[in-house]
C-alpha positions in Angstrom: -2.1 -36.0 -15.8 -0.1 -33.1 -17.0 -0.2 -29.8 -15.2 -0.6 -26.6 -17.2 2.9 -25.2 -18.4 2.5 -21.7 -18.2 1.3 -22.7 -14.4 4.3 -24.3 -13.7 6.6 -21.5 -14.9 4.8 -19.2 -13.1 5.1 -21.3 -9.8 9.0 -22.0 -10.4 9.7 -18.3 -11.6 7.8 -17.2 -8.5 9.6 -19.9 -6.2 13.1 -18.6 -7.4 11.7 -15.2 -6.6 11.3 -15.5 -3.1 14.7 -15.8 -1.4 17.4 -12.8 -3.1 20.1 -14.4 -5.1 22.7 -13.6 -3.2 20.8 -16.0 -0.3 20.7 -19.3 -2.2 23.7 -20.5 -1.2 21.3 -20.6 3.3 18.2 -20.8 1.4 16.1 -21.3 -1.6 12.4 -22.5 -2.2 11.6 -24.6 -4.8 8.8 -26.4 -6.3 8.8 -30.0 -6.6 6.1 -30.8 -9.1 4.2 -34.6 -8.9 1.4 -35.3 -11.3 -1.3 -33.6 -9.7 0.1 -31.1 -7.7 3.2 -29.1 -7.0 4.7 -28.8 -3.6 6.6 -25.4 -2.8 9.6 -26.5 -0.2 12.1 -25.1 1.4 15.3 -26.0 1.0 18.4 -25.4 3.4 22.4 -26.6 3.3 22.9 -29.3 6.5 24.0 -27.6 9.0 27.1 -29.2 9.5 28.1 -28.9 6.3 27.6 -32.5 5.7 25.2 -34.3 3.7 21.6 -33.8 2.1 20.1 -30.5 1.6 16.7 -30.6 3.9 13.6 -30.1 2.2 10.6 -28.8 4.3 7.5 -28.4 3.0 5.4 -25.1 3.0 2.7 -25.6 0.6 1.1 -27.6 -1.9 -0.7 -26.5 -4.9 -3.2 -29.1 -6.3 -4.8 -28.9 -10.0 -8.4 -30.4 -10.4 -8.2 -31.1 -14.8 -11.5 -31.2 -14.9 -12.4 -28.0 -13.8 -9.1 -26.4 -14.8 -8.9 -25.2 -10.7 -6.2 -24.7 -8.6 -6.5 -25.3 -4.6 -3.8 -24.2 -2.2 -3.1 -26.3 1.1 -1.5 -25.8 4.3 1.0 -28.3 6.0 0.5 -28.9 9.6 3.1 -30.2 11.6 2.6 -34.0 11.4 3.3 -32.9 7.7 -0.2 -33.9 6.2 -1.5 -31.4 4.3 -5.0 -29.6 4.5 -7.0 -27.4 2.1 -6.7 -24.1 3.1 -10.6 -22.5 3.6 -9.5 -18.9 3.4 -9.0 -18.7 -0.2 -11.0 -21.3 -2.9 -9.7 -22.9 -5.8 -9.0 -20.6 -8.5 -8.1 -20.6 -12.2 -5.8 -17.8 -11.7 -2.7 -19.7 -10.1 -1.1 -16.0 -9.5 -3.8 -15.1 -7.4 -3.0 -18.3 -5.2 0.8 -17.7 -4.5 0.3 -14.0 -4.5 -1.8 -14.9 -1.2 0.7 -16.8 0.4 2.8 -13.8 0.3 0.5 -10.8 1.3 -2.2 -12.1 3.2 -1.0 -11.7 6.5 -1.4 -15.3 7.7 1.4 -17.3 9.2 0.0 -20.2 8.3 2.3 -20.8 5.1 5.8 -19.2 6.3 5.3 -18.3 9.7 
């Protein structure tokens, strides 16, 4: 299933957003986009300086085709992910990632 792709820009341009440029080389978040959904991560250098980046998930953003929705969910710390209640699926995918920033709860970046 293909996800909308003025959705995914917006997710991506709104991922790059989040850490200042000048910051990438610590940190970044990125979305890493499957067929149904799109994860936002975090990704940091090792701290040794050797090997993989690490990748740790904050969110995942799931598209329902059929009704055109979005849904956002919340990782806990067994990394399985739940929907999160406090906001319901949307069409507006904005409105979703927009909430993860301003609403207050430390569910999504602590």
């Amino acid at each position: 299933m293909a996800l909308p792709e003025t959705d995914l820009h917006r997710i991506r341009l709104w991922a790059r957003e989040r850490v200042p440029e000048h910051l990438w080389d610590q940190v970044k978040v990125e979305a890493d986009v499957a067929d149904r959904h799109v994860d936002i991560v975090e990704v940091r250098p090792p701290c040794d300086g050797v090997g993989a980046h690490t990748r740790f998930p904050i969110a995942r953003l799931r598209y329902t085709k059929s009704t055109g929705l979005w849904a956002i969910y919340w990782r806990d710390r067994h990394l399985k992910f739940h929907e999160y209640k406090r906001k319901g699926p949307t069409k507006n995918i904005q409105a979703l990632l927009s909430h993860s920033d301003s609403s207050g709860d430390p569910i999504f970046w602590g």
